[in-house]
N, C-alpha and C positions, 0 to 999 in steps of 0.2 A: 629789118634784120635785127635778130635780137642779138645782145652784146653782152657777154658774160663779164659780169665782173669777178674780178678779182680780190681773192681772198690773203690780211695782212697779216700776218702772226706777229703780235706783242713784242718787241724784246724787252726781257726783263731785265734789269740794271741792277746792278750789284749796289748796296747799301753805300753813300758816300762814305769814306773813312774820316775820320775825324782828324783832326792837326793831330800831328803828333805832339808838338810843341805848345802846353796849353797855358798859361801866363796866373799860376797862383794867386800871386799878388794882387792881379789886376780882375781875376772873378773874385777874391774876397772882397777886394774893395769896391767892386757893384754892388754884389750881395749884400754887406753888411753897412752899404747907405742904403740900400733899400729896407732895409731891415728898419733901421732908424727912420725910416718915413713911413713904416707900418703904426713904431712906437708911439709917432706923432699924429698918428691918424689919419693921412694921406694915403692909404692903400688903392685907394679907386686911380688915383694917379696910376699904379704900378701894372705892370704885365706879368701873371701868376706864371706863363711859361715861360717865360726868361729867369723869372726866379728860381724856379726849377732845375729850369736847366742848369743856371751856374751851380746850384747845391747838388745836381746829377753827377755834375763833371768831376768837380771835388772828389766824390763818392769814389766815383768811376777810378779817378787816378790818384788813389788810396792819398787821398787828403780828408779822409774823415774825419782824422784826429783835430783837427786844425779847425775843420770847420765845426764840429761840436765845442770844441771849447768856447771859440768866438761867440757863437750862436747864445754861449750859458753866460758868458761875459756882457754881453750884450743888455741879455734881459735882465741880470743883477743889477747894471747901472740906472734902467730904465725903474727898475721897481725902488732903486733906492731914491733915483730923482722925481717918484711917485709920492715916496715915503715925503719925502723934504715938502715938498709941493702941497699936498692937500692936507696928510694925515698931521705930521707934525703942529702945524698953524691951526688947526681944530682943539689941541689939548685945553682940557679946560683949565683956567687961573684957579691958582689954591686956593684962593680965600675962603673962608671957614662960616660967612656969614652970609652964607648966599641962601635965597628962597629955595623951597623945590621946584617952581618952576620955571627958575633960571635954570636950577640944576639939571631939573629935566632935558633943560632945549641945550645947554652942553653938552651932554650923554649924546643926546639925539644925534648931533653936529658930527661930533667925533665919528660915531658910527658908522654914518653916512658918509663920513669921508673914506671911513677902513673900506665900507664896501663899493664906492667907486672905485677905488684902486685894484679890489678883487676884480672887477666886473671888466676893467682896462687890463689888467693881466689876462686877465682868461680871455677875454675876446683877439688882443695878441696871439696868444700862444696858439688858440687854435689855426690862426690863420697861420702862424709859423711849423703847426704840425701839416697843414696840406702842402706848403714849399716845402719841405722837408722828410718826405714822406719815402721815399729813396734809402735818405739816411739811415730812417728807423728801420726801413725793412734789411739794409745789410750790415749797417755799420755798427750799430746800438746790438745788435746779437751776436756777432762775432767779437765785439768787445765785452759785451756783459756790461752795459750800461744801461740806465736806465731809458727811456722814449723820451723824445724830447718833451711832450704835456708832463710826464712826468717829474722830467729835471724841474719845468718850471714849478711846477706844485712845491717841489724840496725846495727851490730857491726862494718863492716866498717866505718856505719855511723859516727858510734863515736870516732873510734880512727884513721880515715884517715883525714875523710872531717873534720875537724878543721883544727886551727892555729895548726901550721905554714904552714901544708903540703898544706890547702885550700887556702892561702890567694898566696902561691908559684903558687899555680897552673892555680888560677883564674888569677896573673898579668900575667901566662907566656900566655897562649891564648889569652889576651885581646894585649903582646906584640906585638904577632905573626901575630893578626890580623892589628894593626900598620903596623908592615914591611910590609906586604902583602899590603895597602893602599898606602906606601912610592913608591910603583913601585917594589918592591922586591921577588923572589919566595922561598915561603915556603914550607912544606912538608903538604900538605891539611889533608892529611892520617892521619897522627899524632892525631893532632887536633877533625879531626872527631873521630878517636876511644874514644877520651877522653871525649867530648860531649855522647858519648853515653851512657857511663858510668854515666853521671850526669846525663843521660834523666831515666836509669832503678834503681837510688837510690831515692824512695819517704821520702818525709819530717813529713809528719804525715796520715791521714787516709782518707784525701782527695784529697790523689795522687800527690799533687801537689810533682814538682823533684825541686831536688836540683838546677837542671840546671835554671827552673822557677825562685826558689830563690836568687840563685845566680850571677849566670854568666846570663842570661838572663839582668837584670838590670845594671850588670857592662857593658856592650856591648852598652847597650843604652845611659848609662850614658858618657862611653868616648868617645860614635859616635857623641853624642850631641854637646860635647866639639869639637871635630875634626870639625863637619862640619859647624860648628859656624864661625871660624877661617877660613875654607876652604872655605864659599865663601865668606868673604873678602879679602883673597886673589887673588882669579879670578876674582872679579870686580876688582885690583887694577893692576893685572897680565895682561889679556886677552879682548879681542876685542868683541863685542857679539857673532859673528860666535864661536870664540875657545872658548866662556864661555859657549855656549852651546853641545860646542863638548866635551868638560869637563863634563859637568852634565850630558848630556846622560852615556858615560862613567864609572861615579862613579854610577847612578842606574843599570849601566848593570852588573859592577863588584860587587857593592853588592847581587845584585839577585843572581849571579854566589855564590857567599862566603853563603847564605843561604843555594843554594844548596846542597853545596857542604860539609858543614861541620855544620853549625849551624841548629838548629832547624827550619821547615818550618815555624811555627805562630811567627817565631821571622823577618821575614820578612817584617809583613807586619807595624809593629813598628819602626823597620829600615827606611822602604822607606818613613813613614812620616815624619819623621826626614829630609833626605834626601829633601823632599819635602819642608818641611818649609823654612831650610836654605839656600840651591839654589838657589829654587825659590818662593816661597811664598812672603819670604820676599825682593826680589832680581827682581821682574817683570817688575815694572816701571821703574828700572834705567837702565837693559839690552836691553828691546826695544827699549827707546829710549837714546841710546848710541850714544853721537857724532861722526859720521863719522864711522859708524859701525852697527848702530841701524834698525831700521825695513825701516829707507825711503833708505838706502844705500841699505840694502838687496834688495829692489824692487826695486830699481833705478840699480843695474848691475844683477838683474835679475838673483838674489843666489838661485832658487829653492830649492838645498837642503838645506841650511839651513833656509831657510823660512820655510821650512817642518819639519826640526827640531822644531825649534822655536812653531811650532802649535801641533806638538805631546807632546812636554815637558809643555806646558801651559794649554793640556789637562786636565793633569795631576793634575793640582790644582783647587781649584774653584773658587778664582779669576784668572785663568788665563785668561779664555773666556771671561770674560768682559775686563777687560788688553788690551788685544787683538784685539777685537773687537774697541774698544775704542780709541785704539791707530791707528789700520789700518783708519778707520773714522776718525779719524782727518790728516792722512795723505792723503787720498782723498783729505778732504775740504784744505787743505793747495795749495795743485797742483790746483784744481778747481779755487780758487782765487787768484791764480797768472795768469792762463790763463783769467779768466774776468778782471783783473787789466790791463792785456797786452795788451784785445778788447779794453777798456775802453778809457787806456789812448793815445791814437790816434785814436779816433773812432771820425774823423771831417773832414770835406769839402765833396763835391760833387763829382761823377763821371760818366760817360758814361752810357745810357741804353745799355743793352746787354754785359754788360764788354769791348765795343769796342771802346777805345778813337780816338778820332780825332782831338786832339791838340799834334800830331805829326807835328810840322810847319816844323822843320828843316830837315826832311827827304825826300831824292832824290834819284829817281834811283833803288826804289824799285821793286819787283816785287809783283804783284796782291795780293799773301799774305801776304804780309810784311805791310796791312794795319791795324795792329792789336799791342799793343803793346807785350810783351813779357807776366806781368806781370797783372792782374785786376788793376782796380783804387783802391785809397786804401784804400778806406773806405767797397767796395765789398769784396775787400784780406781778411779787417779783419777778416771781416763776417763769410766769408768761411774759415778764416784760425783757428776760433775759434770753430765751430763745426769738422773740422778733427781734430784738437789739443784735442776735447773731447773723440773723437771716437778712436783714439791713446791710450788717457788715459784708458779708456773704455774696449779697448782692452788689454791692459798692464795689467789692474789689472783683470780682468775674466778669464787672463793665472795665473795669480797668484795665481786666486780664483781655479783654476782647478788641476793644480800642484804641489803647497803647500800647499794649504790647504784642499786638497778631497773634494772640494765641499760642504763643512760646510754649512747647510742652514743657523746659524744664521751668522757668516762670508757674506753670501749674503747679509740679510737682511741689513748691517750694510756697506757693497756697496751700495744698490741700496740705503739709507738714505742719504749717503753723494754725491751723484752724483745727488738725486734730491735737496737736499739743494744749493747746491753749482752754480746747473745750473737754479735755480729758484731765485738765488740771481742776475744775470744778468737780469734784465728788458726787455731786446732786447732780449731776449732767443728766443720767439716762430716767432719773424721775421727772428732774423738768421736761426735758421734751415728752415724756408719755403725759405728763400733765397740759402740756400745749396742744398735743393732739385729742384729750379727751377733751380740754375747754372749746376747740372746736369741733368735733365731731359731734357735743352734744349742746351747743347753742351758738357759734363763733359763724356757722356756715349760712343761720338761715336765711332766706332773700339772696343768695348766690347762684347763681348758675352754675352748671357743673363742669365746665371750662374752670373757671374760679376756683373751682372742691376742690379740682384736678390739681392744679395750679398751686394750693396752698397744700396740698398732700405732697406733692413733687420739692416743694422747699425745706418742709420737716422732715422729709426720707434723704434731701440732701446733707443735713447735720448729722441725723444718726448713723450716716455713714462713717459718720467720724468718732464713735463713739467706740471704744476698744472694749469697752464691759458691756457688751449687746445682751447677755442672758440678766445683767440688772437691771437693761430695759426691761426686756420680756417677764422678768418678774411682775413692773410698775404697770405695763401696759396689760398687761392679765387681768392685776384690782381693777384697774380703770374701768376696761373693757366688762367686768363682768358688772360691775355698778351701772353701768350704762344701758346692758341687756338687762337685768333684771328692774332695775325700777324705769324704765321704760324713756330715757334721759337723750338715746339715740335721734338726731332729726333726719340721717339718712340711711335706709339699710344698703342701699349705694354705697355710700361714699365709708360705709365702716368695710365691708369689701373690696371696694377700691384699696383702700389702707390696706387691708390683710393681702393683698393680693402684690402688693409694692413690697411690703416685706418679706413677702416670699421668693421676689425675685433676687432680693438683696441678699436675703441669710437661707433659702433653702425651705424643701417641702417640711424637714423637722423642727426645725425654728417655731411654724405658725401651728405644726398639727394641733395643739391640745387649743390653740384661738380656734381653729376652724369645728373642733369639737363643742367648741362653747358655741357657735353659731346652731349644729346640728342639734346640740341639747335643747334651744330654744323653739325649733322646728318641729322637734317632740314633743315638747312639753306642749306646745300648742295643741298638736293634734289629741294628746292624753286628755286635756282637759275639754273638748270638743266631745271626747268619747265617755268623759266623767259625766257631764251634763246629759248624755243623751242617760249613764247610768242613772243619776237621781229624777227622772220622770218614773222610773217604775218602782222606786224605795221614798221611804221618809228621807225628806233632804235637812242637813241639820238647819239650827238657825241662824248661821253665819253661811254667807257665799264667800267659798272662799276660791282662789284661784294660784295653783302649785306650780313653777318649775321645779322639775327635777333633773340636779345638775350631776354628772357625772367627777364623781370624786376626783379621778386621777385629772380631768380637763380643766375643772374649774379650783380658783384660791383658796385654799379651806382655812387659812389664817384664822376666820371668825367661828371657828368648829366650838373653840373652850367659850366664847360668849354665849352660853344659854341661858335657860330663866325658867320658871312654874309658871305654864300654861292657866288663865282663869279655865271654869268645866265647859263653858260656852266653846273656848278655842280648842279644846283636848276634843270633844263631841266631832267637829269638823275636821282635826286633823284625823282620827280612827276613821271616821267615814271614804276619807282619801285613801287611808292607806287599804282598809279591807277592797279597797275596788284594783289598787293599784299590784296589791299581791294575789288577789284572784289573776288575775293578766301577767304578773312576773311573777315566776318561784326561785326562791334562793337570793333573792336582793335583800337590801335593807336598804331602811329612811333615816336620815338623823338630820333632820329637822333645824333650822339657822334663820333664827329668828334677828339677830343679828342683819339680815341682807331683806329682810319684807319691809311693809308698810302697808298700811290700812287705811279705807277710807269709812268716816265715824260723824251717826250724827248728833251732836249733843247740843240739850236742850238748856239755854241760858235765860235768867229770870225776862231778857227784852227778847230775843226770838231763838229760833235753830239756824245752827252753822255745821255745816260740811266739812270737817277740818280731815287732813289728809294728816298722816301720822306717821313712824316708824313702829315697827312691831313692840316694840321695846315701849315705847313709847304707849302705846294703844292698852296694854298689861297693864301700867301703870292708871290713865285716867279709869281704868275700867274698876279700880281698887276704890275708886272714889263717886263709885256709882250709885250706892244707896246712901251714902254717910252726909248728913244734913251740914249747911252750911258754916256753920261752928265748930263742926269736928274738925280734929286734926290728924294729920298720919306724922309720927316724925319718921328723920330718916333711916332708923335703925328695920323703923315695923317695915316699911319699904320695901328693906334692903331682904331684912327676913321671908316677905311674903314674897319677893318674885325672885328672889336667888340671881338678880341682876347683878353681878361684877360691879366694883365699886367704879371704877372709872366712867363703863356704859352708863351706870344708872346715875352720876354726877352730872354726863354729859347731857342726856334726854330730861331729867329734872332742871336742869338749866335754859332748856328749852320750851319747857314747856312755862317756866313761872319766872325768866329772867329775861328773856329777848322780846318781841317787838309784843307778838303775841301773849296774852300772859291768861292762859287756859288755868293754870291754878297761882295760887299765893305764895310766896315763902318767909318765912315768918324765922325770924326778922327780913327783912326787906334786904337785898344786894342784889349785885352782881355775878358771884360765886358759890357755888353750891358747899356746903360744911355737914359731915356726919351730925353736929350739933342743931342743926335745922329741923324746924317741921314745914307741912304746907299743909293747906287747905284748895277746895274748889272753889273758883272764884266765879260765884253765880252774878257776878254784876258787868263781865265781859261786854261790850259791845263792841262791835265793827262792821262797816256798809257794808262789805263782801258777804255773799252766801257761802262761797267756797275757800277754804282758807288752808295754805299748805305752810307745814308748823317743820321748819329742817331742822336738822341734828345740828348741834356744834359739834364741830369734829375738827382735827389738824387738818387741811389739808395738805402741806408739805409737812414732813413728813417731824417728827422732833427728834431729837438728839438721842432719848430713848429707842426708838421708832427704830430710827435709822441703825442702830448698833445691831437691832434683833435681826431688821432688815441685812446686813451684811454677814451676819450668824448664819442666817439660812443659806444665804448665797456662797458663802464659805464652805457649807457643808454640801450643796449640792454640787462645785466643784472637784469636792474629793473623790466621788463616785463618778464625775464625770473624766475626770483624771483617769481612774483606776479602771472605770470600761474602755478609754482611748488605750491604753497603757497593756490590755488583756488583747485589743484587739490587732493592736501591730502585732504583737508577740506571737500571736495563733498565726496570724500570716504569713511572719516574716523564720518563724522558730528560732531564729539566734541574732541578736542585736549586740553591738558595744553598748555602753553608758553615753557614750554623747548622740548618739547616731537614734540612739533610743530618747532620747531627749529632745531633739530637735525635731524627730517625727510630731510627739508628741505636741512643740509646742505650734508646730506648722497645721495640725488638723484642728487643734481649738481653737486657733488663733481668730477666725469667723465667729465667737462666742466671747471668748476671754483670754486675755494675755496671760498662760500660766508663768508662774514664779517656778525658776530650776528648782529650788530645793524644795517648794513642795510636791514638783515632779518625785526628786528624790524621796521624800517619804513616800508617797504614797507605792514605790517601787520598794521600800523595805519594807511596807506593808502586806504587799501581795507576795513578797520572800516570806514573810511568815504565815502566808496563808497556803502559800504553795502554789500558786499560780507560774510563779517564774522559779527560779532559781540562777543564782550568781555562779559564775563561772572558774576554773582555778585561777585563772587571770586576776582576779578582783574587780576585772573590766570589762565583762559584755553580762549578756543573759542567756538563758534558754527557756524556753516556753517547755511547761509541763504539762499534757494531755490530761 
């Protein structure tokens, strides 16, 4: 039989009520012995819900007041009998004679003691916020008090961080950071625990910590001190190199000591610090350091510490100027010592082609031994002052590259003092056209053309720097057309190459009348290809001769006034050229520059025949002394009368021909220098091993004082037309300009050419007012362009 059970429903009980009667006295005085046996460490003894509950009850029947206060009494006495207890008994003894690391292990001590005591509060308190955790949520809000962690935090405040135990504790970290400076190892750990303590105690309601207020400002205050002193010291200590390996140093080891134990935002106050007294105020006198300073560091080529030097100068903001400023004036000082060096022996004359022939005393040579070792010395300069730049040149863009990563403004402050320095020599743009003719016509050969390339790229790098570029292009024009015509070129490469580098530099106008003197020689070629096939069908004269013909406006015509009387032999040969030449051209003309040829001549000497290669100039002259027996004399007037040679040319080529190595005639008297008062004779008793023998001009090859005056005569005047075309061409452009607006145009489109001077802008603008190209305005201040 089945038996239903029975179903019991729950009764629910009403919540016991609590005593009415709850005995103050007798829960505070549980609670705040057990409290006391938290302080003591015995908390595992105690029941968290009984503690509770009595801090509930309290709560509950509005004794909160009573029991916050006790609670904040409580933990004041415990942190004061903390204080007595551990911190106190740690202070170190004043004595003044203690090592650092005694000192050190005092500091350490103290330390360790402040942060036991932190570590014994807070582990307290916390366990006092879970008993008490009732209170915070009724009592502490309706009162507007603070949480109990909180109070405790302010109460440390006020009975730790004070005198004595604050001012103990602030000296022992600001010591510890001392040793730590001195070279000494301290316990970092320490330290940082202690800092952190002062980062989580706020000073009032704006967060700021004690750390901020305190110790933050003591840190800065005795860094300030220290590195004050510390680097007068190291200027008085160490060399630039070890003053910069010092200061990197002390920024690395404070960055490390931020990390490592001080506050991050206290870093970056430190490093200014660091910054001002190292080097802020330490910039000038470290660079340039006797016998140590930035020209030794580039003079034995200290990379790293050059690199030093430019990261730490980074670093400040006068560094970069510093720097800059100082490396520029170490340029220009080296730049003016090498122009002082061209300068002061830049005189006398030497050999065309760099090949002397006032070798008198040498015998017994062989074929190449006709040459001296050395250029003459006024060419050596020459050239020895554009490799002495390119050295330099090169020396400092490793610098630039190395030590200093490629600093744009570092560049600009190279290429400043390298165009100063080489715009301050006057012969600049003839030297470098001189450095590139002494290589392009013998400097290259057994080179590869990597190497051509390579030494073309270093010359184009100077003349970049040359502000008078149409004084080059003047030099480089003689050069070049010396080069073409007597046949001196070793690559037609590599003079294309050149031509083709200048034209990326200075533009298609720059090179046209060079690349015209290339097309003249590509003519000339084929003319005389087409000459010779003419003298198979005519009588050919009795000289072969072989003509460029150069176009006037392309090529140098300086040598136009040196002419001379043709012997009938060479007049025979030249008519023959020309009747062929104006059959094929109508309306041209020849005028003939006898000046720029040379000949090759065989004359017969009483021991055998020699080959001697000649100047045209030259070739007139022996030809005078072709029938006259060895006794005769020419002096130099009959000379001078029979070839109508310029006295200079005909001193130069007579001096050549009867005073240097070779001596094809006599001069009577016997020297060195040629004299109106002189005669000469053929000297039929010549001998030399060679069959072929090349007999050079003396000539200046830089240029003389003379030279050079005519030389800037010309160039003076072709500026002023060059002026006056820039100066017509804005004008038509623009039809109304001011005076200045007009002037700056002007100096900004020549400035790829030549630096014009304002007031000879100005003239040449009152120029074209009286020509009538412009006219001045009522203003007295602009123009107007006149159709």
């Amino acid at each position: 039989m089945a038996s239903t059970r029975r179903t019991v429903k729950t009764k629910i009980k009403p919540p016991r009520k609590h005593e009415s009667e709850v005995s103050l006295d007798e829960t505070w005085s549980r609670l705040s012995t057990n409290i006391r046996e938290i302080h003591n460490q015995n908390a595992s003894n105690l029941s968290f819900e009984e503690n509770y509950r009595y801090a509930y009850n309290m709560v509950l029947y509005k004794n909160g007041g009573v029991l916050y206060k006790g609670v904040c009494q409580l933990v004041a006495e415990n942190i004061d009998r903390l204080a007595q207890s551990e911190i106190v008994p740690a202070f170190p003894s004043p004595s003044s004679s203690k090592d650092p690391v005694q000192q050190s292990q005092e500091g350490e001590s103290l330390l360790k003691a402040f942060r036991r005591v932190w570590n014994d509060h807070t582990g307290n308190m916390s366990k006092l916020r879970d008993i008490l955790k009732y209170m915070d949520r009724v009592y502490t809000k309706a009162n507007d008090v603070p949480e109990i962690w909180d109070a405790g935090l302010d109460i440390f405040l006020k009975h730790i961080i004070r005198p004595p135990v604050q001012d103990h504790v602030t000296s022992a970290i600001l010591s510890l950071i001392q040793i730590e400076r001195d070279g000494y190892v301290i316990s970092r750990s320490v330290v940082k625990e202690c800092v952190d303590v002062l980062l989580q105690l706020s000073v009032d309601h704006d967060a700021k910590t004690v750390y901020k207020r305190d110790l933050e400002p003591a840190v800065l205050t005795a860094s300030e001190t220290f590195y004050s002193a510390e680097g007068k010291r190291l200027l008085e200590t160490c060399d630039a190199p070890e003053y910069l390996r010092r200061v990197e140093a002390r920024l690395d080891s404070e960055e490390a000591r931020t990390y490592h134990y001080l506050f991050s935002q206290t870093g970056g106050p430190l490093r200014k610090i660091l910054e001002r007294h190292l080097l802020t105020h330490n910039l000038s006198t470290v660079i340039g350091m006797p016998n140590s300073g930035l020209d030794v560091m580039v003079d034995l080529d200290k990379f790293d510490d050059l690199n030093r030097l430019y990261r730490l100068f980074l670093m400040v903001p006068s560094g970069m100027p510093t720097l800059r400023r100082s490396f520029k004036d170490s340029i220009l000082r080296r730049g003016r010592e090498i122009n002082l060096a061209s300068t002061s022996n830049d005189a006398g004359q030497d050999m065309d082609d760099g090949d002397l022939n006032d070798v008198e005393n040498t015998k017994g040579k062989d074929k190449g031994q006709g040459r001296t070792a050395t250029g003459p010395p006024t060419l050596t300069l020459a050239l020895k002052w554009v490799q002495t730049v390119l050295d330099l040149k090169d020396k400092f863009d490793c610098v630039w590259v190395r030590a200093f990563d490629k600093d744009r403004e570092v560049e600009s402050s190279l290429n400043e003092a390298f165009e100063d320095f080489i715009n301050l020599n006057e012969k600049a743009p003839e030297y470098i056209s001189l450095f590139i003719d002494e290589n392009l016509k013998k400097g290259l050969k057994g080179k590869t053309d990597m190497e051509v390339d390579a030494v073309l790229d270093k010359t184009i790098t100077v003349f970049r720097y040359i502000t008078e570029k149409d004084a080059f292009e003047r030099y480089y024009k003689n050069h070049l057309a010396k080069r073409l015509l007597l046949g001196r070129s070793v690559s037609d490469d590599a003079e294309r190459g050149m031509l083709a580098k200048l034209k990326v530099e200075c533009g298609y106008q720059f090179t046209q009348k060079l690349e015209g003197m290339f097309h003249d020689m590509k003519i000339s070629a084929d003319t005389m290809q087409a000459y010779r096939k003419y003298l198979e069908g005519v009588s050919a004269p009795e000289v072969d001769i072989s003509v460029t013909v150069m176009t006037s406006t392309f090529w140098p015509m300086s040598h136009s006034s040196a002419s001379c009387i043709f012997p009938e032999v060479l007049i025979r040969a030249c008519k023959s050229f020309e009747h062929f030449y104006f059959s094929r051209h109508s309306g041209r003309r020849l005028a003939w520059q006898p000046s720029l040829g040379n000949a090759d001549v065989r004359v017969q000497f009483k021991a055998r025949k020699h080959d001697i290669n000649v100047s045209t100039f030259a070739l007139v002259i022996l030809l005078l002394f072709e029938n006259l027996t060895d006794n005769e004399l020419l002096t130099y007037e009959e000379l001078k009368t029979a070839t109508s040679i310029p006295d200079t040319e005909l001193q130069r080529h007579l001096q050549s021909l009867a005073c240097a190595k070779f001596k094809i005639l006599k001069k009577h008297p016997p020297g060195r220098d040629v004299h109106p008062s002189d005669s000469f004779s053929f000297n039929n008793d010549f001998t030399c091993p060679m069959q072929k023998i090349k007999i050079n001009t003396v000539s200046a090859k830089v240029e003389t004082a003379k030279e050079r005056r005519e030389t800037r005569d010309r160039i003076e005047e072709e500026r002023h037309h060059q002026i006056e075309a820039c100066i017509v061409r804005i004008m038509k452009d623009r039809k109304h300009l001011t005076h200045n607006d007009l002037v700056n145009e002007v100096t900004r489109q020549l400035a790829s050419r030549f630096q014009p001077n304002p007031q000879n802008i100005k003239k040449r603008i009152e120029g074209l007012i009286d020509r009538e190209y412009i006219e001045r305005c009522e203003d007295r201040k602009s123009y107007n362009y006149l159709a």
